[in-house]
N, C-alpha and C positions, 0 to 999 in steps of 0.2 A: 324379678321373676319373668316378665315379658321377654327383656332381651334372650336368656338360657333357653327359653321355649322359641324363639325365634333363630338362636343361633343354632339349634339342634335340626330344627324345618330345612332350614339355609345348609348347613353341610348334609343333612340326608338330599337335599334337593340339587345341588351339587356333585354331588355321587353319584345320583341317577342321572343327571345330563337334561336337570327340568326345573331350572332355575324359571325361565319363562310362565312357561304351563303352570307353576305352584303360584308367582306374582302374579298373572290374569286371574286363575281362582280366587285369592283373596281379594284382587279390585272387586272382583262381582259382586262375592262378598259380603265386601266394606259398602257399595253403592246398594244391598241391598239392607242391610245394619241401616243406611242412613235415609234412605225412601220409608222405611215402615219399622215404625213407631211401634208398632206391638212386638218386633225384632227388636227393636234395639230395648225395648224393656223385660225381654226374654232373656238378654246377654247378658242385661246388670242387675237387675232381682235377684237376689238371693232366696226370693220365696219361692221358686219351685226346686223339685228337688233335682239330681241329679240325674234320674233317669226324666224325668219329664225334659229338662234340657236336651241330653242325647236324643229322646224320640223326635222333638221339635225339630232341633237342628240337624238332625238324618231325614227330615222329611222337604227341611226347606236345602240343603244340599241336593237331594236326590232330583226334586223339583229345579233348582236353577241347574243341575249336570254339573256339577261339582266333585268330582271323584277323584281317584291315586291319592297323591301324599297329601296334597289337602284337604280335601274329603276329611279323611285319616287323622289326620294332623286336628281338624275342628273336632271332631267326633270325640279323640283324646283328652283334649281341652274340656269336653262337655261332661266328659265320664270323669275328670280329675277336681270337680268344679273351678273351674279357672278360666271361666269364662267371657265371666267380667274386664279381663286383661286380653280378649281377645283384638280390641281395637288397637289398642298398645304392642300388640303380639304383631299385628300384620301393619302396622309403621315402622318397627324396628326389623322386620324381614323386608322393607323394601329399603331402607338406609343397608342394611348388609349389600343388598343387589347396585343399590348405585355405587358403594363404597368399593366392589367389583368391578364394576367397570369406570370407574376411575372418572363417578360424575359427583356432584353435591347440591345439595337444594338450597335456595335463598327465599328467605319469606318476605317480601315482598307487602308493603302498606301504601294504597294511595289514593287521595281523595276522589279522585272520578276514574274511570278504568280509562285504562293506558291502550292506542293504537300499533298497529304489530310492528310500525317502522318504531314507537320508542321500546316495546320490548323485546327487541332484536337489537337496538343499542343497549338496551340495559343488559339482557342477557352477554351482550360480546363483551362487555367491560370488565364483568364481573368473571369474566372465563378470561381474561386475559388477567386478573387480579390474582384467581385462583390455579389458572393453570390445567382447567379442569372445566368439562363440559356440564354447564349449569344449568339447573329446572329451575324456575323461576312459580314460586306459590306466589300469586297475586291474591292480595284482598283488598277490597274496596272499604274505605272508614271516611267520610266527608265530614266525619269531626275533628280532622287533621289540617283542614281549609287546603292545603295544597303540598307541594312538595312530596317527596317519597320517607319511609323508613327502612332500612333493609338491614335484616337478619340474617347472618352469612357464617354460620356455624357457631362461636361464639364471640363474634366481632357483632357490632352495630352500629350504624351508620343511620341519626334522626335528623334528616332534612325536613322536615315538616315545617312549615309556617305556623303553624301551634307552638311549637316548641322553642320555635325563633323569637315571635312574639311574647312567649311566657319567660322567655330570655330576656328580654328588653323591658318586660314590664319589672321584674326581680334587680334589673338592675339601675331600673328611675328612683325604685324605694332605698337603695342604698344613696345615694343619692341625697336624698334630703335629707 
């Protein structure tokens, strides 16, 4: 259901020449869904009703200047309850935008955060794999002990020293 409501945002926002202007709207957004807590339990509660949703979410639009098709586009969402799929709704309108301009994202795992000389070789390698200019989602997890994981559409690549080790311990027990 997210993608259709995202794929419909995406070709009206295409039509109007505001592919941009609609992505910054919903970063805002998403960055404000993820700052405050009584927002993001306003999105996925199913306990209030659907006009309490709309007034909420018309007053925190209005408040952050969120207007035209996304404005629009939330206000929709909030009047159809479907609201709850709104975080889902503005991830797959921004894979339509990168999948437009001919970029793709890699998720990205690694034990201490990476310096901008290795994620400019990590990003070059992987645009030279892909063919295609790559965002690179870093997360930091130091229960990996070191090495990287990366997630590159539905390939994956677990360099971890966790996984190394948890290799070598699986195969001492055969072994014996």
């Amino acid at each position: 259901m997210a993608g259709r409501y995202a794929t419909a945002l995406f070709e009206l926002a295409d039509e109007a020449g505001a592919i941009d202007a609609v992505q910054a709207d919903l970063g805002r957004l998403s960055g404000l869904m993820a700052e405050s807590p009584d927002l993001a339990r306003l999105v996925k509660s199913p306990v209030f009703t659907a006009e309490q949703q709309l007034a909420a979410m018309a007053a925190v639009l209005d408040k952050a200047g969120i207007a035209g098709l996304a404005g629009n586009f939330v206000r929709l969402v909030a009047k159809n309850r479907r609201l709850f799929a709104l975080p889902a709704m503005i991830s797959d309108y921004a894979a339509l935008v990168a999948r437009k301009r001919g970029e793709t994202s890699a998720e990205v795992t690694v034990a201490a955060p990476l310096g901008e000389a290795h994620l400019a070789a990590l990003k070059e390698a992987l645009a030279q794999q892909t063919g295609k200019d790559v965002h690179l989602d870093v997360t930091v997890d130091p229960s990996i002990l070191g090495g990287l994981i990366v997630k590159l559409g539905s390939r994956m690549v677990d360099a971890s020293l966790k996984t190394k080790l948890n290799s070598i311990r699986h195969a001492m027990k055969e072994v014996r």
